[in-house]
C-alpha positions as a Markdown table, in Angstrom:
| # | Residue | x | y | z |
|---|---|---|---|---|
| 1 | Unk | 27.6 | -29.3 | -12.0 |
| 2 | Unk | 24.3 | -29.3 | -10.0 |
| 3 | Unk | 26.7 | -30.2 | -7.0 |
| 4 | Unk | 28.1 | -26.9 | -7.4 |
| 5 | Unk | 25.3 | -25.1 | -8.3 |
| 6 | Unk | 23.9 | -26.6 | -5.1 |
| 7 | Unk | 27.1 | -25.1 | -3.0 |
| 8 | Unk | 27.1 | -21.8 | -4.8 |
| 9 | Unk | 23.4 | -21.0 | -3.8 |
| 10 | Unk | 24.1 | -22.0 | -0.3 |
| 11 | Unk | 26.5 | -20.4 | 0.4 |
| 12 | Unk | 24.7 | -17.0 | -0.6 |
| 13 | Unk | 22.1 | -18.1 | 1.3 |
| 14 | Unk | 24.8 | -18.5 | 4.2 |
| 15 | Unk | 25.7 | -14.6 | 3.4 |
| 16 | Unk | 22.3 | -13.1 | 3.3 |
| 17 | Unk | 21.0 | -14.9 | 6.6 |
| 18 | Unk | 24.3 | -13.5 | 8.5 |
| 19 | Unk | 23.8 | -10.0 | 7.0 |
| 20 | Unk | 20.1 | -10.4 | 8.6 |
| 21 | Unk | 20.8 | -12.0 | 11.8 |
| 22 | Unk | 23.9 | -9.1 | 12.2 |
| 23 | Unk | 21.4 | -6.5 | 11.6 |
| 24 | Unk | 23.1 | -5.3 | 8.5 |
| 25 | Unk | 20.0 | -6.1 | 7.0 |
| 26 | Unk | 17.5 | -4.7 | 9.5 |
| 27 | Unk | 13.8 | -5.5 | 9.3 |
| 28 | Unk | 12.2 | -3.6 | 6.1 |
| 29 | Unk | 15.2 | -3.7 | 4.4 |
| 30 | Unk | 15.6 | -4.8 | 0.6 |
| 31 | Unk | 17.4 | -7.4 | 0.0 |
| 32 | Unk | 19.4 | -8.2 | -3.5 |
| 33 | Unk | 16.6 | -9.4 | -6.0 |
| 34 | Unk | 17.7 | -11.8 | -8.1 |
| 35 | Unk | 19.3 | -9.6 | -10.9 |
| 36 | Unk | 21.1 | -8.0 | -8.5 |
| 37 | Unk | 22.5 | -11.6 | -6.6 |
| 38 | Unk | 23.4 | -12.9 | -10.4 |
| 39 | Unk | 25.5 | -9.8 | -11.0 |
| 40 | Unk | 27.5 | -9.8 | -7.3 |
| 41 | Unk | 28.0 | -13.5 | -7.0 |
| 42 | Unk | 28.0 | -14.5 | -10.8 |
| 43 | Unk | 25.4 | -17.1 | -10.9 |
| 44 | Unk | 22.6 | -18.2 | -12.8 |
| 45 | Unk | 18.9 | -17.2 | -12.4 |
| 46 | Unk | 18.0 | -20.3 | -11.2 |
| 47 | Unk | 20.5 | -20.5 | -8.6 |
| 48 | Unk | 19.3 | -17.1 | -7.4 |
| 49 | Unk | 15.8 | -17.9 | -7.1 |
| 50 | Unk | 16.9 | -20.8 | -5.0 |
| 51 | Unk | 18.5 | -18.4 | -2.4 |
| 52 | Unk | 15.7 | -15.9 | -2.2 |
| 53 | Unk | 13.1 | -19.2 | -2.1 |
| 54 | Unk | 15.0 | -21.2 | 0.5 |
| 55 | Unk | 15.3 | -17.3 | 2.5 |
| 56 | Unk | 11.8 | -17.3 | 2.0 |
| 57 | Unk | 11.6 | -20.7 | 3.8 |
| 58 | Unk | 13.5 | -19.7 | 6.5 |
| 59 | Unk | 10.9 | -17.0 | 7.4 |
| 60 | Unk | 13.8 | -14.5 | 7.0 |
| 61 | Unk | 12.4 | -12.5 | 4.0 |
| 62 | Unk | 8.9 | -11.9 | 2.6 |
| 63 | Unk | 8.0 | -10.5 | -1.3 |
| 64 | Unk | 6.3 | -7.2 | -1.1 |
| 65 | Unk | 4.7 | -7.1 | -4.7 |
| 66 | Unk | 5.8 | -3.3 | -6.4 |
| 67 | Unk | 8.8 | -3.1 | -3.5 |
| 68 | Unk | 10.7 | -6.3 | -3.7 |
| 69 | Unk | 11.8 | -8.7 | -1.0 |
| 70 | Unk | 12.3 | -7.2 | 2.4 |
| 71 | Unk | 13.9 | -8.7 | 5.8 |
| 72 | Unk | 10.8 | -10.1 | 8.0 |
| 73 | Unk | 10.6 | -8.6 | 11.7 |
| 74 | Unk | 12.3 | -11.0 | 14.1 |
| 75 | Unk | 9.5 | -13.6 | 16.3 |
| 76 | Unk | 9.6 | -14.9 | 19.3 |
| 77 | Unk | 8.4 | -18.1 | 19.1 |
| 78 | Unk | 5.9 | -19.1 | 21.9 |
| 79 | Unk | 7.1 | -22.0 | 24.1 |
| 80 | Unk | 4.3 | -24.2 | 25.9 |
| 81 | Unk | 5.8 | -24.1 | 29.8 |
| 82 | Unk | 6.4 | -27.6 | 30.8 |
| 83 | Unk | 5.4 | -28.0 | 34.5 |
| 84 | Unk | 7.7 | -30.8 | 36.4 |
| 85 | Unk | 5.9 | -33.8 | 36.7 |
| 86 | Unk | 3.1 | -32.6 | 35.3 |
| 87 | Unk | 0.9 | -32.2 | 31.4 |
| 88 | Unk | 2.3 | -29.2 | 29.6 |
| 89 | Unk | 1.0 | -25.7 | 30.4 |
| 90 | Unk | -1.6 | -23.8 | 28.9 |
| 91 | Unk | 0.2 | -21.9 | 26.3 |
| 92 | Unk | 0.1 | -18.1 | 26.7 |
| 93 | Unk | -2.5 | -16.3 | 26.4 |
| 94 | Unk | -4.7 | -19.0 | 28.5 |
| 95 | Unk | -4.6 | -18.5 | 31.4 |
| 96 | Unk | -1.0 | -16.6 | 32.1 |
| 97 | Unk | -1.8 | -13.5 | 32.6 |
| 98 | Unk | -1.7 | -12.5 | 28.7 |
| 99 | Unk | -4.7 | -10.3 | 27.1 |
| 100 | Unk | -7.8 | -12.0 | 26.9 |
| 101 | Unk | -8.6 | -13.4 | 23.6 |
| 102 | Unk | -10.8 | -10.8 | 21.8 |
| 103 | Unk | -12.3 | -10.5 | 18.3 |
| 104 | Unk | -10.3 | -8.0 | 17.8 |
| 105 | Unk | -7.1 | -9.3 | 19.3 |
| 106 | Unk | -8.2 | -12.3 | 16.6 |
| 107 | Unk | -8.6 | -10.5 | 13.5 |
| 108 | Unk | -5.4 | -7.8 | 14.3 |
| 109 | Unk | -3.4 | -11.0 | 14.4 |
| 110 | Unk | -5.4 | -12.8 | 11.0 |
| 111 | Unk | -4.7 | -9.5 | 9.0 |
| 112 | Unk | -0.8 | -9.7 | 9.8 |
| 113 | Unk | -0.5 | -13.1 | 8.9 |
| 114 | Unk | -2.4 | -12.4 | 5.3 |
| 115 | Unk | -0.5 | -9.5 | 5.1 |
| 116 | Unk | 2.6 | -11.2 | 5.3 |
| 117 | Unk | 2.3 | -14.4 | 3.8 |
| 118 | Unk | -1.1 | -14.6 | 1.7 |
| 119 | Unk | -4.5 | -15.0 | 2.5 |
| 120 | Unk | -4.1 | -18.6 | 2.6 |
| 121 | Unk | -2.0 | -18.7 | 5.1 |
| 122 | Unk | -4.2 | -17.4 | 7.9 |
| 123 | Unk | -5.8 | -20.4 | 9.0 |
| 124 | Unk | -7.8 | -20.6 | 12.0 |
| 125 | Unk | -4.6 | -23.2 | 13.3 |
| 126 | Unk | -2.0 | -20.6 | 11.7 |
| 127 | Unk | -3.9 | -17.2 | 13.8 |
| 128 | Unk | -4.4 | -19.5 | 16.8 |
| 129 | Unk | -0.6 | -19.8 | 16.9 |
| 130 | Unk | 0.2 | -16.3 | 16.5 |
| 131 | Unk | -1.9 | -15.4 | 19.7 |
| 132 | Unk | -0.3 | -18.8 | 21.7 |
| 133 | Unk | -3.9 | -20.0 | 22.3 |
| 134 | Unk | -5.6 | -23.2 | 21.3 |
| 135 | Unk | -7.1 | -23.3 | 17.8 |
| 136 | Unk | -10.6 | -24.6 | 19.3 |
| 137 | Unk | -10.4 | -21.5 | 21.4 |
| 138 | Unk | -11.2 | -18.8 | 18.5 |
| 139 | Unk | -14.4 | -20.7 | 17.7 |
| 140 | Unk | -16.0 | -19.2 | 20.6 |
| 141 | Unk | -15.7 | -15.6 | 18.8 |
| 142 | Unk | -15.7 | -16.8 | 14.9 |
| 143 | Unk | -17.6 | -19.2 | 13.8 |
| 144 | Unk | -15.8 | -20.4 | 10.5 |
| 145 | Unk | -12.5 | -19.1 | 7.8 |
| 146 | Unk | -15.7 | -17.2 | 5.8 |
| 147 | Unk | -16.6 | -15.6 | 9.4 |
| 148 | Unk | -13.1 | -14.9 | 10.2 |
| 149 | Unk | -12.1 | -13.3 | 6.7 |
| 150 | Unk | -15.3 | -11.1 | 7.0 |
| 151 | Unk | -13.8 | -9.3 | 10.7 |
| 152 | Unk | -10.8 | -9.4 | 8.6 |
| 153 | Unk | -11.8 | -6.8 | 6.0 |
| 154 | Unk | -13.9 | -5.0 | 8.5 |
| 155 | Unk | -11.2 | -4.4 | 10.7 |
| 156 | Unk | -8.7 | -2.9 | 8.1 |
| 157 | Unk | -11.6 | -0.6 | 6.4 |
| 158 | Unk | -12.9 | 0.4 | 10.2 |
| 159 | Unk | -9.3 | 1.4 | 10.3 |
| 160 | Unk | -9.0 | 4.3 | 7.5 |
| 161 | Unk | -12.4 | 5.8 | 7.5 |
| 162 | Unk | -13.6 | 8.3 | 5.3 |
| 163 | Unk | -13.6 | 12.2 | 6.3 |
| 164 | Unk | -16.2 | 13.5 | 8.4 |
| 165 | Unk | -16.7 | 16.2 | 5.6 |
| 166 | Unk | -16.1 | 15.3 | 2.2 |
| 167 | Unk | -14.2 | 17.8 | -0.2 |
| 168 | Unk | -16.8 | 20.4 | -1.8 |
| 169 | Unk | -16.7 | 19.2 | -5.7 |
| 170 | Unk | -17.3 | 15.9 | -7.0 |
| 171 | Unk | -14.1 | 15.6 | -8.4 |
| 172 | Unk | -12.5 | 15.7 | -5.3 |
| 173 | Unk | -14.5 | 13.9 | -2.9 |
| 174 | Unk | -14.3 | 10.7 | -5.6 |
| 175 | Unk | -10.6 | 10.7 | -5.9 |
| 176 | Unk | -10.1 | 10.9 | -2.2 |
| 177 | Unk | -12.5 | 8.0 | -1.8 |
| 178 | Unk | -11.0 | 6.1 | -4.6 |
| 179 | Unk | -6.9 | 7.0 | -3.4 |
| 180 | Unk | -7.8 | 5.8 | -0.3 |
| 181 | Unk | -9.6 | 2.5 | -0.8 |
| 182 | Unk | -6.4 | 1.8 | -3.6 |
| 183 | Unk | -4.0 | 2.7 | -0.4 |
| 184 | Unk | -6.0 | -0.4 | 1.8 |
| 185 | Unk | -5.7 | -2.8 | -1.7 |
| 186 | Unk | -1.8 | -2.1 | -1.6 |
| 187 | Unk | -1.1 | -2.1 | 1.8 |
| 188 | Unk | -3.2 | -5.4 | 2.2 |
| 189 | Unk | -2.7 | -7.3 | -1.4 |
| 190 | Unk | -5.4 | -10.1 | -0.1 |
| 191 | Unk | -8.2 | -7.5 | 0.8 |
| 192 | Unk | -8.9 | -6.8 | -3.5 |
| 193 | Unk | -9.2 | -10.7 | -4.2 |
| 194 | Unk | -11.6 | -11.2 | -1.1 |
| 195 | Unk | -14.0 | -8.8 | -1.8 |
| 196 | Unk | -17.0 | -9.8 | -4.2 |
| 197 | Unk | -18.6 | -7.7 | -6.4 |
| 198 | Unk | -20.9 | -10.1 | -7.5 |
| 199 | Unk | -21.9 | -11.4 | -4.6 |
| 200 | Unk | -21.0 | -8.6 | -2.2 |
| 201 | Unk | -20.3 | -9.9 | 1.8 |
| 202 | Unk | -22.2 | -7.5 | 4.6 |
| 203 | Unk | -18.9 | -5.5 | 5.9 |
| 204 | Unk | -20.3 | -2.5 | 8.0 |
| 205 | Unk | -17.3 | -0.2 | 7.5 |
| 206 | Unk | -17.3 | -0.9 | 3.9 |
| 207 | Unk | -21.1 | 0.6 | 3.7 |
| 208 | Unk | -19.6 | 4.2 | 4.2 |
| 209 | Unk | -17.4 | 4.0 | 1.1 |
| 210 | Unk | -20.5 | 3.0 | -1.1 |
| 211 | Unk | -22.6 | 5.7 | 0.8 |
| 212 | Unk | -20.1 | 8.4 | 0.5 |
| 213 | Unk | -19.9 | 7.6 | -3.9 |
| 214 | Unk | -23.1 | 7.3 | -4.4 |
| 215 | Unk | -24.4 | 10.4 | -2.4 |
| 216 | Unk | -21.5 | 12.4 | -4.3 |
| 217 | Unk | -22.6 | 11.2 | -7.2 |
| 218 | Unk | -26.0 | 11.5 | -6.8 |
| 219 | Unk | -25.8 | 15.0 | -5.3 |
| 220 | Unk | -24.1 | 16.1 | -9.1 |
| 221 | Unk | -26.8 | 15.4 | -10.9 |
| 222 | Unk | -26.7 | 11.6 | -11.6 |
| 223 | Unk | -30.1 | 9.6 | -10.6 |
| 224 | Unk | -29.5 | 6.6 | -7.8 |
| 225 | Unk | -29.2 | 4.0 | -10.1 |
| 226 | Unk | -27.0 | 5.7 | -12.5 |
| 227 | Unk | -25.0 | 6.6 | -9.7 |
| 228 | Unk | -24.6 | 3.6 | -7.7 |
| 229 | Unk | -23.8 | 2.0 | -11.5 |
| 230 | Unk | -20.9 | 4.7 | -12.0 |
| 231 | Unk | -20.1 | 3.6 | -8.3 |
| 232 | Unk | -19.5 | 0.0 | -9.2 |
| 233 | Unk | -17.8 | 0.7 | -12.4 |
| 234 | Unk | -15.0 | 2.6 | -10.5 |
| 235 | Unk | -14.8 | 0.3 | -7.7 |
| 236 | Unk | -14.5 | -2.6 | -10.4 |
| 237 | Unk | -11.7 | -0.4 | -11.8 |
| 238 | Unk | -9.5 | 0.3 | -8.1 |
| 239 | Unk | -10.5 | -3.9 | -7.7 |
| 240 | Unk | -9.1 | -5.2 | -11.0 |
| 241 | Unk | -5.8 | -3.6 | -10.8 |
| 242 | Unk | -5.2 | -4.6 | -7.3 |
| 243 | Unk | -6.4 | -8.2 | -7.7 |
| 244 | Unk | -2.8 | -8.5 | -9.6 |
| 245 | Unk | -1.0 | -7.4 | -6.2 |
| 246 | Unk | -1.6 | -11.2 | -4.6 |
| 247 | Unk | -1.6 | -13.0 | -7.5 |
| 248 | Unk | 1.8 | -11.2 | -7.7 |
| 249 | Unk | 3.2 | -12.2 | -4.5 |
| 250 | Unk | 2.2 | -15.6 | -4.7 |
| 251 | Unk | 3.9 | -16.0 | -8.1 |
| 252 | Unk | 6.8 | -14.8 | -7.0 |
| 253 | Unk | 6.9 | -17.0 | -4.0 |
| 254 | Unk | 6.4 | -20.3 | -6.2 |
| 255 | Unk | 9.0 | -19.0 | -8.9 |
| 256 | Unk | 11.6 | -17.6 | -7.0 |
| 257 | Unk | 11.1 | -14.1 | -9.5 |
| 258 | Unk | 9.7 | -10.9 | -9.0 |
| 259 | Unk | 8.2 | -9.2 | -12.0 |
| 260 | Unk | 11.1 | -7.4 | -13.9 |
| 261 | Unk | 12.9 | -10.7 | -13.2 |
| 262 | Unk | 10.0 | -12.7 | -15.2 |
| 263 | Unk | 9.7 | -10.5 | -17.5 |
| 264 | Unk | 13.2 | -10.8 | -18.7 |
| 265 | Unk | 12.8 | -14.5 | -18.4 |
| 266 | Unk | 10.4 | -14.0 | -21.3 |
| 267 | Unk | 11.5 | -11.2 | -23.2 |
| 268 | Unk | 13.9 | -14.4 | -25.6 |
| 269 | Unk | 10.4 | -15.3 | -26.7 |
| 270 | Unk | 8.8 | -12.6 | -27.3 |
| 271 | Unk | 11.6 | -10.7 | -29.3 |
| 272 | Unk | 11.2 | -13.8 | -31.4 |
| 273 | Unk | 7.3 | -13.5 | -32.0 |
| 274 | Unk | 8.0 | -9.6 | -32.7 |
| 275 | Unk | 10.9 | -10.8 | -34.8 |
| 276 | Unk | 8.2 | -11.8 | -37.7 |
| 277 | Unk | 7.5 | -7.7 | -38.8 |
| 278 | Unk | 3.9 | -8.8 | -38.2 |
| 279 | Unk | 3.4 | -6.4 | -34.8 |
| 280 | Unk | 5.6 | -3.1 | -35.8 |
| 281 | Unk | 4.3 | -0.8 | -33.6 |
| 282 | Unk | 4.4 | -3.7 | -30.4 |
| 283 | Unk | 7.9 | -3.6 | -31.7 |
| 284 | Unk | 8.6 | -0.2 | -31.4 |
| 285 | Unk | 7.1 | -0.3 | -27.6 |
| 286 | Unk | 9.3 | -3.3 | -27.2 |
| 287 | Unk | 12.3 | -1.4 | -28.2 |
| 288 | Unk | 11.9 | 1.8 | -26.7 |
| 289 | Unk | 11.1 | 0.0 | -23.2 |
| 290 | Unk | 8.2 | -0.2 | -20.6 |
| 291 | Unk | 7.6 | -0.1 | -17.3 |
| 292 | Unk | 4.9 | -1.0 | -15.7 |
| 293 | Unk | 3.7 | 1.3 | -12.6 |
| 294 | Unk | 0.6 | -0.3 | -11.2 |
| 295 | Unk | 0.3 | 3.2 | -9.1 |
| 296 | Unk | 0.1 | 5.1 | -11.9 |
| 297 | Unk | -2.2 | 2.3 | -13.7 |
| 298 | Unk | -4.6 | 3.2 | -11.3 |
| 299 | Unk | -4.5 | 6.7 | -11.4 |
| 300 | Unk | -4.4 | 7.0 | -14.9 |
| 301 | Unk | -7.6 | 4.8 | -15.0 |
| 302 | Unk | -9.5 | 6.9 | -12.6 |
| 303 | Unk | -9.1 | 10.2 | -14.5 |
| 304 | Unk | -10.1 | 8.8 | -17.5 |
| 305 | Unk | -13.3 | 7.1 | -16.0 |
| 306 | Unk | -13.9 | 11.0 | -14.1 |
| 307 | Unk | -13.2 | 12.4 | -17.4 |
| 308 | Unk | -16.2 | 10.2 | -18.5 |
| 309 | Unk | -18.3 | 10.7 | -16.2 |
| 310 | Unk | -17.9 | 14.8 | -16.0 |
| 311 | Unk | -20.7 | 15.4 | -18.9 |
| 312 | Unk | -22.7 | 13.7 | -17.3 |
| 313 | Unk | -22.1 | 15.3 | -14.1 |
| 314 | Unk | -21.7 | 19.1 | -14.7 |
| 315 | Unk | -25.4 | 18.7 | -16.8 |
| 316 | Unk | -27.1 | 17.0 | -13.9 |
| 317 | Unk | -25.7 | 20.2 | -11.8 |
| 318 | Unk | -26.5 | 22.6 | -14.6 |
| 319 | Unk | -29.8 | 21.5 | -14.7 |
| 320 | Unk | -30.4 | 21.6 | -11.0 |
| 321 | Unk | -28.7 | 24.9 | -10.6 |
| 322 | Unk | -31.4 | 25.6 | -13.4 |
């Protein structure tokens, strides 16, 4: 049985790389999840999260947590030049006429590797490869991972900087603040889990975000420790919910299942828990069905925290207008 099993899921696998390699699954594409591979080829769960896993392997797919699993952008590998008679070249990038090595050329190619593959995965070794240099070589312009994962997050938030002008009302400028920082969290799942609230890393483009709230805030009415506390509080609230976007990813990279898929994985156990009568209204949730939208999780969090924090605004501007 597990000979077959073995077969079946291989020869998927077979399938879904020549559909990639053909192009009829281009880059960015979706590919089956694996619902959708146990419905066309009739197979188990677990021989479906063996294709998707061993695709993952391959480098030929990557999760996207909230999207699915999508075709990964062919690479050219780089190739040391072997000179005849000779040590291998310097490979590319040292010496051959490539870009010189820059901070910036180093933490472009850190962010898409964490991007793609996790945080962990961008190693000083795994960058160094990426650019076709020597891993010593990127010590001349980082000094350590904690060095490099600090250009990391300042790069991505130098890249989507605030307006010049902020909207007139509160209201506005917040939510535009707060939508934007959430759009860096889900394009980059790593960037919520690396920064520290707590003990909060020196980023220079992450000092206008924290200027921008609490000058908004304080210009309403709130005093600068109020203000910079109502700061924090939404920050934390953008932060938590995105935190869940790598932890997501890497999940489904170890299980083989992407969210809906674990949840029905667990929805035997819990329909026997509900089963009891001791949890009717969970029951009635469970039976009418829910889906969880970690988009509008977050916005439906940062209303309600602005809906808390109106009062409190509109009496500090009463009272100046006063």
């Amino acid at each position: 049985m597990e000979g077959r099993t073995e077969t079946r899921s291989g020869r998927i696998v077979a399938e879904m790389r020549r559909r990639i390699e053909t192009g009829e699954l281009a880059p960015g594409d979706r590919v089956p999840s694996t619902r959708e591979i146990t419905r066309q080829w009739g197979v188990a769960m677990a021989t479906a999260s063996k294709v998707l896993a061993e695709l993952r392997r391959e480098g030929l797919v990557r999760a996207v947590p909230g999207v699915g699993t999508l075709v990964e952008p062919r690479r050219t590998p780089a190739r040391k030049a072997v000179r005849p008679g000779g040590p291998p070249a310097a490979p590319p990038g040292e010496g051959q006429g490539q870009p010189a090595l820059t901070l910036a050329r180093i933490a472009t190619a850190a962010v898409a590797v964490a991007d793609a593959e996790g945080l962990a995965a961008a190693s000083m070794r795994r960058v160094a490869a990426e650019l076709g240099v020597s891993a010593m070589s990127l010590y001349r312009h980082v000094s350590d991972k904690d060095d490099l994962l600090l250009r990391m997050m300042d790069a991505v938030l130098a890249g989507h900087p605030l307006p010049a002008t902020p909207p007139p009302g509160w209201r506005e400028a917040i939510e535009l603040a707060a939508r934007q920082l959430w759009g860096l969290f889900r394009r980059h799942p790593w960037l919520a889990p690396a920064l520290s609230v707590t003990r909060p890393q020196v980023i220079a483009s992450a000092l206008p975000y924290s200027e921008w709230m609490l000058a908004t805030l304080h210009a309403h009415g709130l005093d600068l420790e109020t203000a910079f506390t109502a700061h924090l509080t939404l920050l934390n609230n953008i932060r938590g919910i995105a935190v869940n976007l790598e932890a997501e990813r890497e999940a489904e990279a170890h299980s083989g299942l992407d969210n809906e898929d674990w949840m029905d994985s667990q929805e035997p156990a819990l329909l026997s828990v509900l089963a009891s009568g001791r949890f009717p209204t969970l029951s009635r949730l469970a039976s009418a069905g829910y889906d969880l939208d970690v988009d509008a999780l977050f916005e439906f969090g940062l209303q309600r925290l602005l809906d808390g924090l109106a009062p409190l605004l509109d009496a500090g501007t009463a009272d100046s207008a006063d």
